[in-house]
N, C-alpha and C positions, 0 to 999 in steps of 0.2 A: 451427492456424488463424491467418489473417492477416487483420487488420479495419484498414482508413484511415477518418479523421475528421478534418472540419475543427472547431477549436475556437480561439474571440475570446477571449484574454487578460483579466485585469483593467484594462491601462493600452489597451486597444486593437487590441493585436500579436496577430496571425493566425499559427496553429499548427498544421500536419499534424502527428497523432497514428498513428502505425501501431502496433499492438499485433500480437503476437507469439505465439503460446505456446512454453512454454521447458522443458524437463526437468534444465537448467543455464544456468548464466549463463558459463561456460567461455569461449566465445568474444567475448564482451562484458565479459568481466569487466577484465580487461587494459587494455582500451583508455583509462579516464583520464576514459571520457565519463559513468559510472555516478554519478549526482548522489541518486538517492532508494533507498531500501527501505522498501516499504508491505506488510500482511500484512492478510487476511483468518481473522481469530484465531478460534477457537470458543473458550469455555469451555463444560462440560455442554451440548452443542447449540445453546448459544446463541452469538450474533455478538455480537463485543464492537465497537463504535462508539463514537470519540470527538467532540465537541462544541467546534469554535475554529478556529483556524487565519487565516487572513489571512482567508477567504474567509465567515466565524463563521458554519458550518454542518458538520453530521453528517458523518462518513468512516472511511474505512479509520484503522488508529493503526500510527505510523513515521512517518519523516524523513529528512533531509539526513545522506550518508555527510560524517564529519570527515578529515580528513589521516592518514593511516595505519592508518586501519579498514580491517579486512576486510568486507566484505561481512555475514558472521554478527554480526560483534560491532557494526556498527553495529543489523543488526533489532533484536538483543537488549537495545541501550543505548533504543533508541527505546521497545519495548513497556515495556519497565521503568520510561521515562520519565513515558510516556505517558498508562500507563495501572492503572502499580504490578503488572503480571503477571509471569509470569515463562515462557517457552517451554520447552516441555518435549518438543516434537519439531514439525518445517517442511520444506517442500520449497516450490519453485521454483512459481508458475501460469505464470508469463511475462512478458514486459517490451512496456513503452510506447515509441516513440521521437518523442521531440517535436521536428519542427524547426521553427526558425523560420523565417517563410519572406520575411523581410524580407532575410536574409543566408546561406538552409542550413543554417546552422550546426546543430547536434543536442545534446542528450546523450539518455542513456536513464534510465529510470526501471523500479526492478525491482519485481513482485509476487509475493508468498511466499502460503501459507497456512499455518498455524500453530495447533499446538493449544495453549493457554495455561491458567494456573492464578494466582488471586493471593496475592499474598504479604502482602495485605491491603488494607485498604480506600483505595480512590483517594483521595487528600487533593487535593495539585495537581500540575500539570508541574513541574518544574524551571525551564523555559522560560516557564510560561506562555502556552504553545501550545492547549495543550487545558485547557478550563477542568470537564469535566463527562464522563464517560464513563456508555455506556445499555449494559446486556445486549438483545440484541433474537434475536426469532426470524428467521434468512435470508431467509426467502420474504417479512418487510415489507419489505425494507433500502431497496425505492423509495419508502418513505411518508418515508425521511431522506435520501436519496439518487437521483439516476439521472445515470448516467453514459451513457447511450446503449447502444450496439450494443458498445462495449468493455468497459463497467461491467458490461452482463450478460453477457459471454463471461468476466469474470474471474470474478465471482459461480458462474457455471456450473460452470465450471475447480473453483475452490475447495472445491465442495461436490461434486465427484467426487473429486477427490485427497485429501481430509477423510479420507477411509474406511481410506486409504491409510499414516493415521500414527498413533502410539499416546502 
């Protein structure tokens, strides 16, 4: 499935969003432009959601790929960052591509779903990114969240391909 959105920046700057669904990032992955990995994490049925970020409100937990990660070990560095869990099995929902539309320019932005376990109790980020992570049930995630017409196709994605990992 293929969704475009327009969406106004924080400082102003006007952004098409085309989301994607992906069963790999194979083709995308190469290219240099892969800047995020976000995951839609269960533990026991529950959504794990973190609490901060520039924008200091509820979302998916992940971050910024660093120089010489791979794709997995950046999720892995992020959820452990994030949110002190640890993945225990992920697949691919699909990716975002955000241009800007001041100059074209793009990268993409990848979304996984993710079963997770913790390694114990959330203290802080690293970062100080996320200052507070909630367990929550899937079906509230718009009473912290709503992403539009992209936010519930990945929602959607996620809680069918859920089924899908152990």
């Amino acid at each position: 499935m293929n969704l475009t959105e327009p969406y106004k920046g924080h400082a102003g700057v006007e952004y098409i969003f085309e989301y994607s669904d992906a069963d790999s990032f194979s083709e995308i992955e190469t290219t240099g432009r892969c800047k995020q990995t976000y995951a839609v994490c269960f533990y026991d049925n529950q959504m794990v959601i973190g609490y901060g970020g520039a924008k200091k409100s509820w979302g998916l937990i992940g971050g910024t790929i660093e120089k010489g990660e791979t794709l997995e070990q950046t999720l892995r560095r992020e959820i452990k960052e994030e949110s002190n869990m640890e993945i225990l099995s992920f697949m691919p929902i699909g990716y975002q591509k955000v241009i800007d539309t001041r100059d074209n320019s793009f990268i993409y932005q990848l979304r996984y779903v993710a079963i997770v376990k913790p390694f114990g109790p959330f203290v802080s980020d690293p970062a100080d990114a996320i200052t507070e992570i909630k367990l929550i049930d899937p079906k509230d995630y718009k009473k912290y969240f709503d992403w539009g017409k992209i936010g519930d196709r990945i929602m959607e994605r996620a809680l069918e391909l859920k089924s899908q990992l152990k």
